[in-house]
C-alpha positions in Angstrom: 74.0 5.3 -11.2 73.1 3.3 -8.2 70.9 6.6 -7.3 69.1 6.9 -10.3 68.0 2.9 -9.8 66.8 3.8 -6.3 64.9 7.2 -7.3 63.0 4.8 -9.8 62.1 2.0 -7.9 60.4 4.8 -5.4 59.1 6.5 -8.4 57.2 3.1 -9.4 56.3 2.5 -6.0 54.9 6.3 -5.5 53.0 5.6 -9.1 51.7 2.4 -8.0 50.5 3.6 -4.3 48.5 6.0 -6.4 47.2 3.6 -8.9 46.3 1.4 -6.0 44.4 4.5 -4.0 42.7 5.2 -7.6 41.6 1.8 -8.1 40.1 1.5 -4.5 38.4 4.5 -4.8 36.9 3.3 -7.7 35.3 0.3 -5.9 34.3 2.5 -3.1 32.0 4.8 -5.9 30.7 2.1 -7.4 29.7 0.0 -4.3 27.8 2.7 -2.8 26.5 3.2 -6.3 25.3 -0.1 -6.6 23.7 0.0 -2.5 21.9 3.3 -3.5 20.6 1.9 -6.5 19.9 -1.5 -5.2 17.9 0.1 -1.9 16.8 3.3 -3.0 16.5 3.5 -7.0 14.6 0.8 -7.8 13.1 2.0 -11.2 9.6 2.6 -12.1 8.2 4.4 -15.8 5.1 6.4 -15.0 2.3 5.7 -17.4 -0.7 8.1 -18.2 -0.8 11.5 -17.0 -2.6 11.2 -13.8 0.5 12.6 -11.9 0.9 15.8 -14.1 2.1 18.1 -13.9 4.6 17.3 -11.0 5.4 13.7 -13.2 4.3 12.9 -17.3 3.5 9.7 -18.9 7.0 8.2 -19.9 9.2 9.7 -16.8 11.2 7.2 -15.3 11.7 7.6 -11.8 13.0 6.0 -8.6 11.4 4.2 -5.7 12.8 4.3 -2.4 11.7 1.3 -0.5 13.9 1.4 2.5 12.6 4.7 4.0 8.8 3.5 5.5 10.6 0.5 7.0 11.9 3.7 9.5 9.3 6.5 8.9 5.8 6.3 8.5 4.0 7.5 4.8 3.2 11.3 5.1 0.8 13.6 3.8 1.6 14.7 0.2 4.5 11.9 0.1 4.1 10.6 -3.6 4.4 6.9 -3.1 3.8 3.6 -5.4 1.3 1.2 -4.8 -0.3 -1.9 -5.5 -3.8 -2.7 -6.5 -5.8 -4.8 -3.5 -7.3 -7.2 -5.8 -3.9 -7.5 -8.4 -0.5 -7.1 -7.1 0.6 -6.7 -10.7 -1.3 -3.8 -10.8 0.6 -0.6 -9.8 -0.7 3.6 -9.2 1.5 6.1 -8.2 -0.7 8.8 -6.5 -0.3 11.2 -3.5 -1.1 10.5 0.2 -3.9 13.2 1.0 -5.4 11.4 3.7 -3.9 9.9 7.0 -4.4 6.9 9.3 -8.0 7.6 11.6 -8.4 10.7 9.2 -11.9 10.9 7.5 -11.9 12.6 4.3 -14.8 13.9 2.1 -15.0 16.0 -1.1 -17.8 18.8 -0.9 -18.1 21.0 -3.8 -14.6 20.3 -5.0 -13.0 21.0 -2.2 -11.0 18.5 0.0 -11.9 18.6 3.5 -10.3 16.4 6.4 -11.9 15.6 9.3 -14.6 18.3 8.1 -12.0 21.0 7.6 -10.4 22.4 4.6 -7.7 20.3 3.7 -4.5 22.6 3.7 -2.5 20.9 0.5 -0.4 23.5 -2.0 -0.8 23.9 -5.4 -4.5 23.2 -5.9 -4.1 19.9 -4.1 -7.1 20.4 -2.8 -9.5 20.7 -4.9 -11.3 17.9 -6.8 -14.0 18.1 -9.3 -15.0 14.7 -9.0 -16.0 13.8 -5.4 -16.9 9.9 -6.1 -16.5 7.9 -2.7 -15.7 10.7 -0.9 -18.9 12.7 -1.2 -19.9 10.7 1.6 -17.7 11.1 4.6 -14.4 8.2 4.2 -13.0 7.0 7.5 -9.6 5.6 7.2 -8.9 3.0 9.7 -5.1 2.3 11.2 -3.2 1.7 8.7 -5.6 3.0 6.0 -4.8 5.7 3.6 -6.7 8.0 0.9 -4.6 8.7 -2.3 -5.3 11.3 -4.8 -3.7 11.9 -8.8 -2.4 15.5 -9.1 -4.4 15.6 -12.2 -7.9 15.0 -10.4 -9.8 14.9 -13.7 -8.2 12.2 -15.0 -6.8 9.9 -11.8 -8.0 6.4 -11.1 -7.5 6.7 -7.2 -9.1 6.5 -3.9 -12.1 8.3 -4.9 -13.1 5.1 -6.8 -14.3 1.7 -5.7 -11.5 -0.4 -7.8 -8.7 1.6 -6.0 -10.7 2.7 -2.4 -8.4 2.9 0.9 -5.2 1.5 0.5 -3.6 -0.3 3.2 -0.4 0.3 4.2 1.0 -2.9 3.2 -0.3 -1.7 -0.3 2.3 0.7 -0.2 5.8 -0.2 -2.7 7.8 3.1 -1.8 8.6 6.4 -1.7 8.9 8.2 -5.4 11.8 10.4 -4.6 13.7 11.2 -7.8 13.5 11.8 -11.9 15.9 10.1 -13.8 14.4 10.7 -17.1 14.0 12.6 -19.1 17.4 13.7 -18.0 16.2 17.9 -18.8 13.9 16.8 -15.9 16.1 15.4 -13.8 15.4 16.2 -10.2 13.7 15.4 -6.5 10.2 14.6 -6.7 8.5 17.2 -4.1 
């Protein structure tokens, strides 16, 4: 009899280590849930279609604002950013042009620094060459944006949007979360 009390007082312990490991386990997801989120999923819902097709009006996506305080915006790095003249005011276009880059549009096609601009996907090309059918010289910290959908972008190629400066720049887009059929990494 006295065995049977000792087997269950381990058996409660054993059951309650395990509870215990469960429960801290727990925390552990959800506090690196809550950093990811917190540091890199701050949420943003795209509106109009001047991303598509790579992002729709209506997608919501994430924003990572931690990475550019370690690495420097790239070329074709879909980023957001706010308006010069309103900070209320956000776009979320693609870098195309660099920091002491100078960019121009002739004939539809993007050129940097008076060559062909080498961009996937029909990247570059752009109907409309607006500021940029005169050469654009980007300055340090300067950067030309373009819309995937170049026929209908509001972006650098227009005086109210123009170079954006780095300190323009929100973050990183770097994932779909909706609609969840969508879900993915934003390339």
């Amino acid at each position: 009899m006295a065995l049977d009390f000792f087997n269950t007082v381990e058996e409660e312990h054993k059951r309650l280590r395990e509870i215990t490991r469960w429960i801290s386990d727990v925390a552990i997801v959800l506090a690196l849930a809550l950093f990811v989120v917190h540091f890199l999923g701050n949420r943003y819902t795209i509106m109009g279609n001047s991303m598509s097709p790579v992002l729709e009006n209506g997608n919501v996506v994430f924003i990572n604002e931690l990475c550019y305080n370690f690495l420097e915006p790239a070329r074709l790095d879909v980023v957001l950013f706010e308006s010069a003249d309103d900070e209320s005011r956000t776009f979320v276009k693609r870098i195309i042009g660099l920091p002491g880059e100078t960019v121009q549009i002739v004939d539809g096609a993007v050129l940097i620094d008076g060559e062909a601009a080498s961009l996937p996907d029909g990247l570059d090309l752009a109907a409309i060459p607006g500021l940029a059918k005169d050469p654009v010289t980007l300055e340090e910290n300067e950067y030309f944006m373009l819309g995937d959908n170049r026929d209908s972008s509001e972006d650098s190629r227009f005086v109210n949007v123009g170079k954006v400066n780095r300190s323009q720049i929100v973050g990183k887009i770097w994932l779909r979360v909706s609609p969840l059929s969508e879900l993915g990494l934003i390339q």
